[in-house]
Legacy VTK file of the C-alpha trace (Angstrom):
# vtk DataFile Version 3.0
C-alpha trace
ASCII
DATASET POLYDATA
POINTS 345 float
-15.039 -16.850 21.934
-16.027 -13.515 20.637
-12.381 -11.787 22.016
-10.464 -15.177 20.472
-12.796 -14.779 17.455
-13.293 -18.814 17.409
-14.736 -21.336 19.140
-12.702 -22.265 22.783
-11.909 -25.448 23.319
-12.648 -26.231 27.022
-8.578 -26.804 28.137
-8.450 -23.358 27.162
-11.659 -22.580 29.463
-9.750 -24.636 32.326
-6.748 -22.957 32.312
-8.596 -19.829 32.912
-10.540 -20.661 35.022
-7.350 -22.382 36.981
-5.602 -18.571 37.010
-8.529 -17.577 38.371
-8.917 -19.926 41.112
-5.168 -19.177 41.859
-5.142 -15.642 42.390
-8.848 -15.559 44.290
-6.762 -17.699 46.713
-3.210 -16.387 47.057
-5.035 -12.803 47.190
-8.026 -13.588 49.045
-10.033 -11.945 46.787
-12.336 -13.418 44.219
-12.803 -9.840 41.831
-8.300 -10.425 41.573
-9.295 -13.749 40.459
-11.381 -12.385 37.370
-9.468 -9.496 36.764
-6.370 -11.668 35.848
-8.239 -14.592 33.940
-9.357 -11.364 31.957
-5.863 -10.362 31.182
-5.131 -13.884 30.324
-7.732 -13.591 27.282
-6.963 -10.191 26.489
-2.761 -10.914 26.594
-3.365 -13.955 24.544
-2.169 -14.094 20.841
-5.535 -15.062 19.943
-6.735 -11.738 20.716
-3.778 -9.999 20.338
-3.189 -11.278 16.735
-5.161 -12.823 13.557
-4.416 -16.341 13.528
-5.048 -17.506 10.268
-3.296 -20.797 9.352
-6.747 -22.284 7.066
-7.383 -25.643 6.617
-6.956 -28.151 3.587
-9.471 -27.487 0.629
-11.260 -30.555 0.012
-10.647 -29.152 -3.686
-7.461 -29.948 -3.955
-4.702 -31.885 -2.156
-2.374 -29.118 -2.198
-4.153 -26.398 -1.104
-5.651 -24.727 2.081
-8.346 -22.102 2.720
-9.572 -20.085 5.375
-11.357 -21.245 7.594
-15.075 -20.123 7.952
-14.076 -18.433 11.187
-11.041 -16.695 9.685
-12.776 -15.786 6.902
-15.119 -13.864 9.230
-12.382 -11.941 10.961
-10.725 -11.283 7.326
-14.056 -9.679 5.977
-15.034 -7.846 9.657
-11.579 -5.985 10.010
-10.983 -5.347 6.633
-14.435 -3.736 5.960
-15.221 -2.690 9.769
-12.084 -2.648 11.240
-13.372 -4.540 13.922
-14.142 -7.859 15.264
-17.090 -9.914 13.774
-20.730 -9.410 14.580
-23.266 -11.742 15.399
-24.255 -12.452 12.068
-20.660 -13.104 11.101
-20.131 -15.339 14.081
-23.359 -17.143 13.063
-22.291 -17.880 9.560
-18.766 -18.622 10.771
-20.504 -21.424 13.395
-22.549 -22.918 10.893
-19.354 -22.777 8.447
-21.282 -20.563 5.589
-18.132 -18.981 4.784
-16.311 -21.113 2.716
-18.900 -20.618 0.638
-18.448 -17.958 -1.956
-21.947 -16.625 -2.176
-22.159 -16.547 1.461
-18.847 -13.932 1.218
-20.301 -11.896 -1.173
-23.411 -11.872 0.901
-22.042 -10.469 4.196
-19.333 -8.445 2.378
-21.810 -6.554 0.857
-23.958 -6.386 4.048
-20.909 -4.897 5.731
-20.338 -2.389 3.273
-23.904 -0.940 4.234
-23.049 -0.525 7.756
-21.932 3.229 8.122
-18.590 2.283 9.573
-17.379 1.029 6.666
-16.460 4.292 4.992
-13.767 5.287 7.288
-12.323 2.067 7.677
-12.164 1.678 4.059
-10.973 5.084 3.498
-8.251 3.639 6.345
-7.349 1.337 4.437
-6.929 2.652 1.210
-5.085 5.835 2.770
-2.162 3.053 3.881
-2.514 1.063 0.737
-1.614 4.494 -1.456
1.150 5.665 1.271
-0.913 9.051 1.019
-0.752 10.156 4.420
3.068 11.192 3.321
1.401 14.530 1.609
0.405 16.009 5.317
3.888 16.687 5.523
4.630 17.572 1.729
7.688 18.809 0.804
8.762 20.708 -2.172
10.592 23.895 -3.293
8.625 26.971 -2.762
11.128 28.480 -5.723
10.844 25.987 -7.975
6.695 25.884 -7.450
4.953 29.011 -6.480
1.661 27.196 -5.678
2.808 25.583 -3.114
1.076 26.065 0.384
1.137 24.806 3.969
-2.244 23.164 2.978
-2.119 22.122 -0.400
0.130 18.326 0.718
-3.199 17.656 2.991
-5.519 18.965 0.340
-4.029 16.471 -2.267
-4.536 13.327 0.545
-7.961 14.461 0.609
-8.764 14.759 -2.850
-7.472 10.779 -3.720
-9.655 9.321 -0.696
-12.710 11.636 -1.536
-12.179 10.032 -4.843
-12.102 6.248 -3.299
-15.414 6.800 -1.517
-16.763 8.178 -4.597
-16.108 4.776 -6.275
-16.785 2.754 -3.692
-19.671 4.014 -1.492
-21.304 6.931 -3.930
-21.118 4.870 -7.411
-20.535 1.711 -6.142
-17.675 0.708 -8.807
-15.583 -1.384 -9.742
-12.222 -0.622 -8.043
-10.583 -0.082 -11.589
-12.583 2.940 -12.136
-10.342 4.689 -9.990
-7.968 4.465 -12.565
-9.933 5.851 -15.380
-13.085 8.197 -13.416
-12.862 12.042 -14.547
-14.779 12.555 -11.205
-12.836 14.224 -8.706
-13.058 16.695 -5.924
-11.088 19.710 -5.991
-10.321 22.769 -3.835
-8.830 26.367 -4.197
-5.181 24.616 -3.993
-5.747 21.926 -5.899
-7.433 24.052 -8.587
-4.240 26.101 -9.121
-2.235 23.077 -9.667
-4.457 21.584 -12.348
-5.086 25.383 -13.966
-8.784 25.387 -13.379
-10.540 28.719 -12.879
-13.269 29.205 -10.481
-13.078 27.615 -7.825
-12.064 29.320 -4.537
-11.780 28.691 -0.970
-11.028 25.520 1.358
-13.974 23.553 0.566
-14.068 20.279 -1.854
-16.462 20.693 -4.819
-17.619 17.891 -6.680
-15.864 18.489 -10.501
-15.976 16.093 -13.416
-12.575 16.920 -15.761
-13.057 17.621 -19.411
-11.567 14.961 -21.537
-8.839 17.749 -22.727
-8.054 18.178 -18.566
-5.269 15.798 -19.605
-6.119 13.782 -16.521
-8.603 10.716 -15.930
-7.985 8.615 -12.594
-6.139 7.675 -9.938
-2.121 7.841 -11.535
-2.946 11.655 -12.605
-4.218 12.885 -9.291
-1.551 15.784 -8.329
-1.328 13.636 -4.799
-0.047 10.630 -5.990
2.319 12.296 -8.759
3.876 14.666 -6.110
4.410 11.977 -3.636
6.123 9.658 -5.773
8.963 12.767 -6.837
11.752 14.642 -5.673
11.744 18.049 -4.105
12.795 19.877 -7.409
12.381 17.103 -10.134
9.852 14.348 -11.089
11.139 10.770 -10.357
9.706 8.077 -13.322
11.910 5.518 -11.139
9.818 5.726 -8.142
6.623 6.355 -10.070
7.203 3.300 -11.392
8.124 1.727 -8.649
4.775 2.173 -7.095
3.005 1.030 -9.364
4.644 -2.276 -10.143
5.027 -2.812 -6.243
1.380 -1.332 -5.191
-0.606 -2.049 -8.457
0.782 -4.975 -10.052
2.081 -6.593 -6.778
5.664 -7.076 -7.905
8.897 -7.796 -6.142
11.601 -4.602 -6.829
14.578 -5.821 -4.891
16.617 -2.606 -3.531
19.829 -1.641 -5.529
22.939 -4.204 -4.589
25.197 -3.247 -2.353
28.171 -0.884 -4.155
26.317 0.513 -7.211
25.919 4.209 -7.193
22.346 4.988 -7.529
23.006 8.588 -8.701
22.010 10.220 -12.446
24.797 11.148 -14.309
25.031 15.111 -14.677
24.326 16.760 -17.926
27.176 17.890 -19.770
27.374 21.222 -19.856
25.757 23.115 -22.410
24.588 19.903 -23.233
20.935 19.902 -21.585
19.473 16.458 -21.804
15.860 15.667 -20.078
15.898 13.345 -16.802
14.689 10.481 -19.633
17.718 10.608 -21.297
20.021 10.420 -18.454
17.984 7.375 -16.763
18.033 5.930 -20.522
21.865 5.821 -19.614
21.905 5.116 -16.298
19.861 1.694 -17.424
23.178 0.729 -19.297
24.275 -0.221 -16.224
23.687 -4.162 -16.240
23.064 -3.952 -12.435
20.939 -1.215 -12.952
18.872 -2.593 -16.006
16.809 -5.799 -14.541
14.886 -3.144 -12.402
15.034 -0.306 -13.763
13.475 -2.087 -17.572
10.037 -2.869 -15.032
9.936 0.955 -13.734
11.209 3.261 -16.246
8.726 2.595 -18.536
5.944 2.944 -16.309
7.196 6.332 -14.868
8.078 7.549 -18.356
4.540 7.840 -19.354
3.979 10.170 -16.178
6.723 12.750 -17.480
3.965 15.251 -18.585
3.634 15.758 -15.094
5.838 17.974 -12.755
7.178 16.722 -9.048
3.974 18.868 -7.847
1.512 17.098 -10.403
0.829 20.335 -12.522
0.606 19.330 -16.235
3.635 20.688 -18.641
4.857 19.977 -22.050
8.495 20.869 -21.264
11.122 20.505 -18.349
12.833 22.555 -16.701
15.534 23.203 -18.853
12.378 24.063 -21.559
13.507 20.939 -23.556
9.773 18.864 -25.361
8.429 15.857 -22.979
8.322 12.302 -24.544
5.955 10.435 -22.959
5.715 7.364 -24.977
6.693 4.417 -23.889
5.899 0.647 -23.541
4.492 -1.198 -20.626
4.220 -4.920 -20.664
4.735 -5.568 -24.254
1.672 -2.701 -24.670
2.396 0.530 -26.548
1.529 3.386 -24.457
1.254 7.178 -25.651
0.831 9.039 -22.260
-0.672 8.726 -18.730
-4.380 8.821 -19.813
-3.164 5.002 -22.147
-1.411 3.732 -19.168
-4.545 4.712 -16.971
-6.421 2.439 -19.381
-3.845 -0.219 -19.820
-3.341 -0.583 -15.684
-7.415 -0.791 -15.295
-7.040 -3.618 -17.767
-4.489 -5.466 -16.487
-5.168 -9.036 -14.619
-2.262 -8.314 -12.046
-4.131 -5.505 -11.136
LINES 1 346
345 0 1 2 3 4 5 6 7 8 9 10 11 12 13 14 15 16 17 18 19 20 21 22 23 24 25 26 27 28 29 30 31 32 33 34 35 36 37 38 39 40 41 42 43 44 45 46 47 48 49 50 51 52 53 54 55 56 57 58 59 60 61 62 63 64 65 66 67 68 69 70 71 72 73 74 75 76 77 78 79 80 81 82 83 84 85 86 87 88 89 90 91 92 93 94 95 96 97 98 99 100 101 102 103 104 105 106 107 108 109 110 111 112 113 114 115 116 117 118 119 120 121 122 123 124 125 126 127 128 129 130 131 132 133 134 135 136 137 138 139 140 141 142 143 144 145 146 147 148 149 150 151 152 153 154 155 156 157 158 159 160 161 162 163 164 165 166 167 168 169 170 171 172 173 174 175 176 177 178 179 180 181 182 183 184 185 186 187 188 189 190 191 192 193 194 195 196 197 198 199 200 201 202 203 204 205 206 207 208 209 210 211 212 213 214 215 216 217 218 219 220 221 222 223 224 225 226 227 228 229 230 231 232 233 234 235 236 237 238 239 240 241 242 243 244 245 246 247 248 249 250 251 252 253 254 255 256 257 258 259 260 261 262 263 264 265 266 267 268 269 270 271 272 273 274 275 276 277 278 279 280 281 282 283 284 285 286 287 288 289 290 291 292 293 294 295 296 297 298 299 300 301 302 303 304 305 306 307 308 309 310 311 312 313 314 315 316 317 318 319 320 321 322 323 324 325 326 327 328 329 330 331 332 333 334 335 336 337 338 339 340 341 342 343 344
């Protein structure tokens, strides 16, 4: 019961034990016997897997719940990244946890335990896609602060931010999108122009409201990651965000439509809004395009390496306004506050 994470029903004991009796025959040798009625409950897709198929809610006709037993493996793994204890598998007996107060209870009893921080920070590191920036790439020419450490650096910066939150302030999970308190090192100090700090090692900072940065979206890591080599990228910016953040579905492009941006004519410099401004003519283009472009536009103060600018690269003004689900939206520090406020979110 504690490998299967439920109770066993005793067919399930019998056939077991019936393996068991099989092999200590045919082998002659009783510890053969146990050793493959182990590998039975360890090969079984009980253990293997988290069955969770719920149960009807007495609620409603229509719906189903998890059961108090699933509900134990939901909150143990998630928080612990492990099976439950025995005070989950207590409360998941006596079927406390279909109770909502009960939850809350054990999820915040869990978040106590010490182990919780790293499988959190587990968590969160595959829910932002930020273990991508160990292996950053990006143009030395095109940015001279670039170094073999600074991709790793920016990881660690957005999860030391996340514990913050979570484990040091004990927030709300929308602060992340709005907090001024960050961690920065020697790298990422260059990249956000800050003066004074030096070296490998993190320091606690808390960015001045003119830092042009607040949050999560802001965070050199995440714009750098969601960019090209040379050039920012408002389409995957965007993309994340509706997709990660607001949980939507962004089909890929249909098969046959040419993806690319449309050159600049020469001596005819237009900025990378522009040209996706007519690249969303396309009507096979525009569905998408309408949900991410505006989202990424807002981010365009920000270069494919996350340092701050008021002009591209071809020195022509940034215009970062732009509107995001029906909400006017002036830069990245509004759409940090608009995203925090958002029920999808």
């Amino acid at each position: 019961s504690r490998a299967w994470r439920r109770p066993v029903a005793g067919a399930e004991v019998d056939a077991l034990l019936a393996i068991a009796n099989d092999v200590t025959i045919d082998l002659a040798d009783p510890i053969e016997g146990l050793k493959y009625a182990l590998a039975g409950v360890l090969q079984s897709p009980y253990f293997l897997f988290r069955v969770e198929i719920g149960e009807p809610d007495a609620g409603s006709p229509t719906a189903y719940r998890y059961t108090s037993w699933e509900m134990a493996s939901r909150l143990s793994f998630l928080l612990l990244d492990g099976p439950p204890d025995e005070p989950l598998r207590q409360a998941a007996a006596a079927g406390d946890l279909t109770i909502v107060d009960a939850v809350r209870v054990h999820a915040e009893r869990l978040l106590d335990d010490p182990a919780s921080r790293p499988a959190l920070v587990r968590f969160f590191r595959d829910f932002m896609m930020v273990k991508d920036l160990d292996h950053l790439e990006k143009s030395p020419t095109v940015f001279p602060q670039l170094s073999a450490t600074l991709g790793p650096s920016m990881r660690i910066e957005i999860e030391r931010m996340f514990e913050n939150v979570v484990f040091e302030e004990e927030s709300d999970f929308r602060v992340l999108f709005t907090t001024r308190e960050t961690y920065l090192n020697e790298d990422l100090a260059r990249v956000y122009g800050i003066d004074g700090i030096t070296g490998p090692d993190f320091r606690p900072v808390v960015l001045p409201a003119e830092s042009k940065r607040a949050g999560l979206l802001t965070t050199a890591g995440f714009l750098a990651m969601n960019a090209h080599e040379t050039q920012t990228s408002p389409t995957h910016r965007g993309r994340f965000v509706q997709i990660n953040l607001l949980c939507q579905d962004i089909p890929p492009p249909p098969d046959g439509v040419d993806t690319t941006l449309p050159e600049p004519e020469p001596g005819n410099p237009t900025t990378l809004r522009q040209r996706l401004d007519e690249h969303r003519t396309n009507p096979a283009c525009a569905g998408c395009h309408s949900r991410m472009g505006p989202v990424g536009f807002a981010l365009e103060h920000y270069d494919a390496i996350g340092a701050f600018r008021t002009h591209n690269e071809n020195g022509l003004p940034i215009d970062a306004t732009t509107v995001v689900n029906g909400e006017p939206v002036a830069d990245a520090i509004a759409l940090a506050d608009l995203v925090a406020q958002l029920p999808d979110v």
